[in-house]
N, C-alpha and C positions, 0 to 999 in steps of 0.2 A: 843346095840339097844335101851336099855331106856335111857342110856345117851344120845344119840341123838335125840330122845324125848322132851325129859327135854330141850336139846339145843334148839331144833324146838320153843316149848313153849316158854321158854323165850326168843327168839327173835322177835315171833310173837306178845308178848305183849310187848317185846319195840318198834316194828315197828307204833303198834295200840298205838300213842299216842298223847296226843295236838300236842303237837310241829309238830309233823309231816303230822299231818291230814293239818294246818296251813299250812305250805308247800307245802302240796299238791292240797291246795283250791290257792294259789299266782301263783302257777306252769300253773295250770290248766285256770285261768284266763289270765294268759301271752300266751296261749299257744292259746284260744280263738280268740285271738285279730292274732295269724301271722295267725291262717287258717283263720282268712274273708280279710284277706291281701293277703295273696296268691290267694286264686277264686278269689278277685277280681283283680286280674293281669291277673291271667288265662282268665279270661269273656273279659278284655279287650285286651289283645293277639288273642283272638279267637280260644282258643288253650285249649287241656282236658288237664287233671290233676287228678293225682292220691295219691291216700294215702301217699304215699312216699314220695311226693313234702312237706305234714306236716311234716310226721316225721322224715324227715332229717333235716329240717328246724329246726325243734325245739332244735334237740339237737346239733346246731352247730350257731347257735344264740347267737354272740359274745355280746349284750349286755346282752344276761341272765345272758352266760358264766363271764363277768367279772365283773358287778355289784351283781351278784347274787351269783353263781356256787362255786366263787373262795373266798368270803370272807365267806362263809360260808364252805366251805371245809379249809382254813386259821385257821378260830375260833377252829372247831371240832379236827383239829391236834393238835394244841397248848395246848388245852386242857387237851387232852390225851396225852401230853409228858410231861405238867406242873403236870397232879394227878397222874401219873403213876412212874412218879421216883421220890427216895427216896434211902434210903441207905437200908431197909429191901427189897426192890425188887431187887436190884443189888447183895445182900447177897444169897435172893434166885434163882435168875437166874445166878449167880457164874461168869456173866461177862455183860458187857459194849455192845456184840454183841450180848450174848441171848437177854439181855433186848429191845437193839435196834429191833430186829425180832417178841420178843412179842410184843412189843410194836404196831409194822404195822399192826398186827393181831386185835389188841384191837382197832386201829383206823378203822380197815375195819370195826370191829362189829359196829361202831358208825356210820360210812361216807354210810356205805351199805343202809339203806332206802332211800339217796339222790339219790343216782343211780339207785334205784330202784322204786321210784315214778317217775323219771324223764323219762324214761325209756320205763316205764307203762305206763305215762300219752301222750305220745308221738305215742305212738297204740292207744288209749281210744277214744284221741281227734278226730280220724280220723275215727269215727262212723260214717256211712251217705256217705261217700266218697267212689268213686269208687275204688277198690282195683283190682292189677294187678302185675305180678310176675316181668314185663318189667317195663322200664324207660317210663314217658311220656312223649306225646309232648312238652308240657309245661318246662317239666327241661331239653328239647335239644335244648330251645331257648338260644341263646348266653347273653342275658339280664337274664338270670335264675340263680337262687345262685347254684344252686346245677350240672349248666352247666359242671364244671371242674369236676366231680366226675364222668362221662360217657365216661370220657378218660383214666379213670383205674379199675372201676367197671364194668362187665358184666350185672349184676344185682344190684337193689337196697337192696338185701338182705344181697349180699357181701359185700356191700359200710356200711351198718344197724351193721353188724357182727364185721368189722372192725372197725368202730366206739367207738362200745361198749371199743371193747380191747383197743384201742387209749386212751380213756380215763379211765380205767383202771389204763393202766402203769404209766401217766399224774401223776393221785391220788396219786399213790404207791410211785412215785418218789419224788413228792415234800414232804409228810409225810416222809419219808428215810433221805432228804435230811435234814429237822427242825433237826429231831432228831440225826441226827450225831452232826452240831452245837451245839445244845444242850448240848449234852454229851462233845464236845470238852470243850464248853466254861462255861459251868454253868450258864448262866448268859440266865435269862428268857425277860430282858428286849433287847436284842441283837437278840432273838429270836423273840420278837413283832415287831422291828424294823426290820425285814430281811421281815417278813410278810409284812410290811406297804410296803418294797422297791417293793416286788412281786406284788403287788396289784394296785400300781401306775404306779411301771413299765410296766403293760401292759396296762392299760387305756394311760400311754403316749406314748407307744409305736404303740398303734394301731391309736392313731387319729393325732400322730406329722411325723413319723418317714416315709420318703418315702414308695413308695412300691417295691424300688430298694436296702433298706437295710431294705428291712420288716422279714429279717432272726434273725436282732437283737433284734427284739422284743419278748416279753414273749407273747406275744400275740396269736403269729403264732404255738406256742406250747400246747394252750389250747384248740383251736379249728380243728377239722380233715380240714375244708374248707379252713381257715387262714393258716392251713400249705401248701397246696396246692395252692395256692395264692404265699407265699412267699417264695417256696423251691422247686415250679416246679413240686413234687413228695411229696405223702403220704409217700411212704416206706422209701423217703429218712430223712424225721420226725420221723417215727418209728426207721430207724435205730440211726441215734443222741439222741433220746430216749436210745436206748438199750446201746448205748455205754455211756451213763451216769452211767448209770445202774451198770456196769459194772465196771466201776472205782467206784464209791461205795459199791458195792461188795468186790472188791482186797481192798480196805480200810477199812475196814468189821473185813479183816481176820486181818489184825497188828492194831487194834485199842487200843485192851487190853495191849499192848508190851509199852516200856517206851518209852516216848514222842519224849526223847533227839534220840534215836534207829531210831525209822522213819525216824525224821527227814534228819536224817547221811544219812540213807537208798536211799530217794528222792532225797536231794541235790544233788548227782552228776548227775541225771537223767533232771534236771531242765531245764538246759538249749535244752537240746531234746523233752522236750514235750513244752516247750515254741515255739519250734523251728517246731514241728510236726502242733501245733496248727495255726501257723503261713502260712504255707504249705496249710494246708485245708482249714481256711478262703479266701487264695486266690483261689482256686480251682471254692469251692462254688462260689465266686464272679464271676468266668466267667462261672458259670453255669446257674448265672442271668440275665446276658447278652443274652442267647444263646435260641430261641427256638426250644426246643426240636424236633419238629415233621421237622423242616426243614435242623435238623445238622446229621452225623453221629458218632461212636463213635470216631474216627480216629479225623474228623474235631474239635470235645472236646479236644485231644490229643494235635490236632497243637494249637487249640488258650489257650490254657491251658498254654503253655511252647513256646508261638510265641519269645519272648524276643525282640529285639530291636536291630534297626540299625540307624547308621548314617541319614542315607537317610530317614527314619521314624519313629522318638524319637516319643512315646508314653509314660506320664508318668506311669500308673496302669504297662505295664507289665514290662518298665523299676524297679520301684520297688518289682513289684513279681519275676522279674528274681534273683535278689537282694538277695533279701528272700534265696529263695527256692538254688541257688548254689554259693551264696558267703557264705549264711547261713551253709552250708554242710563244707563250706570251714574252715569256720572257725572252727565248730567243730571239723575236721579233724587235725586242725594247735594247737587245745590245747593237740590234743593223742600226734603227731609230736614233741611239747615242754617239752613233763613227757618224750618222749624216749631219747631226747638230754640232760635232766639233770642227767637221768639215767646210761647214758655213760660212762665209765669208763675204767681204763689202764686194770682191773680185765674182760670186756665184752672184750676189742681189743683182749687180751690172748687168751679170750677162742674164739672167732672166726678168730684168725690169720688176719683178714683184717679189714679196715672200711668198705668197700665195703658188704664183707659177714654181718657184721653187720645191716648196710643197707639195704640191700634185707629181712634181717632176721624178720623185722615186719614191711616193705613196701609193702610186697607181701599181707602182711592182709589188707591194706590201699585199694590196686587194688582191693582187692576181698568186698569190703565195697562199694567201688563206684559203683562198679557190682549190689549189693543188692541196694544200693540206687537208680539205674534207674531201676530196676525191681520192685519196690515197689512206686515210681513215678508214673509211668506206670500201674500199678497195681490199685491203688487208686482214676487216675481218669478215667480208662474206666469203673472202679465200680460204681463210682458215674454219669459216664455216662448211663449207662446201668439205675441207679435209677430215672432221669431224666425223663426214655423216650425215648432217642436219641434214632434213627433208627441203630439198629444195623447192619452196614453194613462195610464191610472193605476196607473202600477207602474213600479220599479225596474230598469232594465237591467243599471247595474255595480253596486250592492251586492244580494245575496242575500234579504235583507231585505222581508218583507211590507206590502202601503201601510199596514198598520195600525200596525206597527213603524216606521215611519219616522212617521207621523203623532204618534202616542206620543211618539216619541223626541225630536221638534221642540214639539208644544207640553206634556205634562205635564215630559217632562223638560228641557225651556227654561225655563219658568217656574218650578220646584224649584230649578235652576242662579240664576236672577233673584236669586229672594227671598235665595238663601243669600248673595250677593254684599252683597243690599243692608241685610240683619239686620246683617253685619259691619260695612259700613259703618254703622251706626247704634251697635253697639257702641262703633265707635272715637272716633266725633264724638260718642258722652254722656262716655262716659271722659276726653277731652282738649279737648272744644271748639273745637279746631280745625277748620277744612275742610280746611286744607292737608293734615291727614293723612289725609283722603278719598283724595285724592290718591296720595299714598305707598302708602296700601291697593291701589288700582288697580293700583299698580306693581308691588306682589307678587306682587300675581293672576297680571298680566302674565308673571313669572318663570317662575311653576310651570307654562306653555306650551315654555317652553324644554328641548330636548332633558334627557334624564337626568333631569329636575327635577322628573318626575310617575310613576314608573313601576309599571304596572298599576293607573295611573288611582281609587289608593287616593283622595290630594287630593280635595277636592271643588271644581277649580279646570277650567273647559272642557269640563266631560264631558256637556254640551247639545251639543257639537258633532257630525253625521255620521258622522266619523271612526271615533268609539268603536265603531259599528256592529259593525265587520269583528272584531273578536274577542270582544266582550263582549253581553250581550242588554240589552236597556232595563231589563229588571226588576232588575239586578242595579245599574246607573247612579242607578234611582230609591230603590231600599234605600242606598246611597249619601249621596244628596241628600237622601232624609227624617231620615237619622239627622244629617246636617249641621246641617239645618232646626233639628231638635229640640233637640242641645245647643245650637245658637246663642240660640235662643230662649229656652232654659233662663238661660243668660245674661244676657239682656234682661229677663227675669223676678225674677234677684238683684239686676242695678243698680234693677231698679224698688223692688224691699224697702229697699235699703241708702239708696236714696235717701229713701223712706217713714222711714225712722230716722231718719235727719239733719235732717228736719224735726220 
């Protein structure tokens, strides 16, 4: 109890100090100037207004936020990871992750009056102003900044509560983030420089960058409004937040472990989160496209994975189709290449056939692309669900029943899978090579291309939504099994002709 005392005291007189009071008289004068800005919009709307139109204003006030919030929140980090490490602190703290943890600790105790006058002064200013537990007139006019926050807030309390945390985790992350750098690189002047990149990066992100790629900015991340703006969804900000978070945490834990170790560790995983990442940005992008309040989640679903046909090349989902299952493909085509060098008179023995050999880690391949359309699937009804979308289990723009679209996404995506990757296995016993893995992909690729598919005979895309609008699933998957069948018929003769030769 008198430790905590003791605590109290000394933070109360670092709170009570120049610098801060200074801060608090800038705050306080900025903050002046948006309430006679607001009533006087309110007076000329003809519309009340309440305490809450300031204090949400204030603390989401993107030029505070980045002229002001952010190079001073920048300085106080840097600071405290510039005086805080040393070789007697990493001796005492016994590792590179305590240190990192005290460290955020020691930056709260610094960064916490900013938040706290800010905070404060954002209640203070709104003396004199009518107070009321509900939203006012005034922030459900559509020219209001604080309009889009009555589309997921009940109250201004909720929106006030949430805020705080928003910018919270905001603080926590980017101080997390210096100081991993830091510790990776030693090098303080790469650390000034990563600050200058954050700091311009969102002053040019917020006044150059559309508001159709306003998700690429740093900007959208510092303000609760700016995320809503560019991400359709608060929670879908907090959540990209948390999954930051997150992989700096599991980097957390092997940070202490030998450099070359990690490394080994991630490599082979690279190409999967390059690949994961890749997947989600497109996602997000048709979730910018899309307003929420007039799509359901299903309809996210279909234009999520529409893909492309002859009859209506679109380039975006022509290369998100691309991505997302030639991407899958290939990954598959390099596990496919370690099985076929792995191969051996010692594996024919102990399975008696090529055949049983084949089935023997193909049948984990099926059960992979399983997981892959369930996690597809998975991913973006979640992210529709964070949007907003109406949750509702049916199809808006295409005609099409949930059971036909369900169908049509996983038996005929996984029909479409296999037959991608039988060929691929064709081409790599024939030639041995991967690079013609490769070159396969790129055919595929082709037969997307306008003229190059028509009436969807090819068995090349036709998993994608698209097909819906003219043709039934039944006729897609008669299609794809007959594909299956000669492909595999195939793979059935190189297994004889191979049985020959030996």
């Amino acid at each position: 109890m008198r430790k905590l005392k003791l605590m109290m005291a000394a933070y109360c007189k670092y709170v009570i100090d120049f610098k801060w009071i200074l801060l608090g008289v800038l705050i306080y004068l900025y903050a002046s100037v948006i309430k006679r800005q607001i009533t006087y919009n309110a007076s000329l709307s003809h519309t009340t207004m309440n305490s809450w139109d300031v204090t949400l204003n204030l603390l989401n006030d993107i030029y505070l936020i980045l002229y002001f919030i952010i190079p001073l929140l920048l300085l106080i980090s840097t600071v405290t990871i510039l005086v805080d490490f040393n070789d007697q602190s990493l001796i005492r703290f016994g590792s590179m992750k305590h240190w990192i943890i005290q460290s955020l600790r020691n930056f709260w105790w610094n960064i916490s009056p900013l938040l706290l006058i800010w905070g404060f002064l954002s209640l203070y200013i709104t003396i004199g102003i009518h107070f009321s537990w509900h939203w006012s007139r005034f922030s459900q006019l559509n020219s209001s900044y604080l309009n889009k926050f009555i589309d997921f807030f009940q109250t201004p309390l909720t929106s006030f509560i949430f805020n705080l945390v928003f910018l919270i985790l905001v603080f926590s992350l980017l101080h997390l983030i210096l100081s991993l750098l830091f510790v990776l690189s030693r090098n303080k002047h790469l650390i000034l420089l990563i600050c200058s990149v954050i700091f311009l990066g969102g002053i040019v992100g917020y006044k150059l960058l559309p508001s159709k790629y306003g998700y690429l900015s740093l900007s959208s991340y510092f303000s609760l409004i700016q995320s809503i703006e560019s991400l359709k969804s608060p929670f879908l900000s907090i959540s990209a937040i948390l999954i930051v978070f997150l992989l700096c945490y599991l980097f957390l834990q092997v940070l202490d472990l030998n450099k070359r170790y990690i490394f080994s560790i991630i490599k082979p995983y690279s190409f999967v989160l390059i690949y994961s990442v890749l997947c989600l940005m497109g996602i997000f992008s048709t979730a910018r496209l899309l307003h929420s309040s007039q799509y359901t989640v299903i309809d996210f679903l279909v234009l999520s994975f529409k893909g492309v046909r002859s009859e209506d090349f679109m380039l975006f989902p022509f290369f998100y189709y691309s991505i997302v299952f030639f991407g899958f493909v290939y990954l598959m085509n390099r596990n496919i290449g370690k099985e076929m060098v792995l191969m051996s008179y010692y594996k024919m023995i102990r399975f008696r056939s090529v055949t049983k050999w084949f089935w023997s880690w193909f049948y984990v391949v099926l059960i992979k692309i399983i997981g892959f359309l369930f996690y597809l699937a998975g991913i973006s009804l979640w992210i529709a669900i964070l949007m907003q979308t109406k949750i509702n289990f049916h199809a808006t723009i295409y005609r099409n029943t949930l059971i036909e679209i369900i169908y049509q996404f996983f038996i005929n995506g996984f029909l479409q899978l296999v037959f991608y990757l039988l060929i691929l296995f064709i081409i790599l016993w024939i030639s041995k090579e991967p690079t013609y893995g490769l070159i396969t992909i790129s055919i595929f690729m082709l037969f997307l291309l306008p003229e190059m598919n028509p009436g969807g005979f090819v068995p090349v895309g036709l998993n994608g939504f698209g097909y819906l609008q003219n043709y039934s699933p039944l006729r897609i998957t008669i299609i794809l099994l007959l594909a299956n069948f000669f492909a595999y018929l195939i793979v059935v003769y190189l297994f004889k002709s191979k049985k020959a030769n030996l």
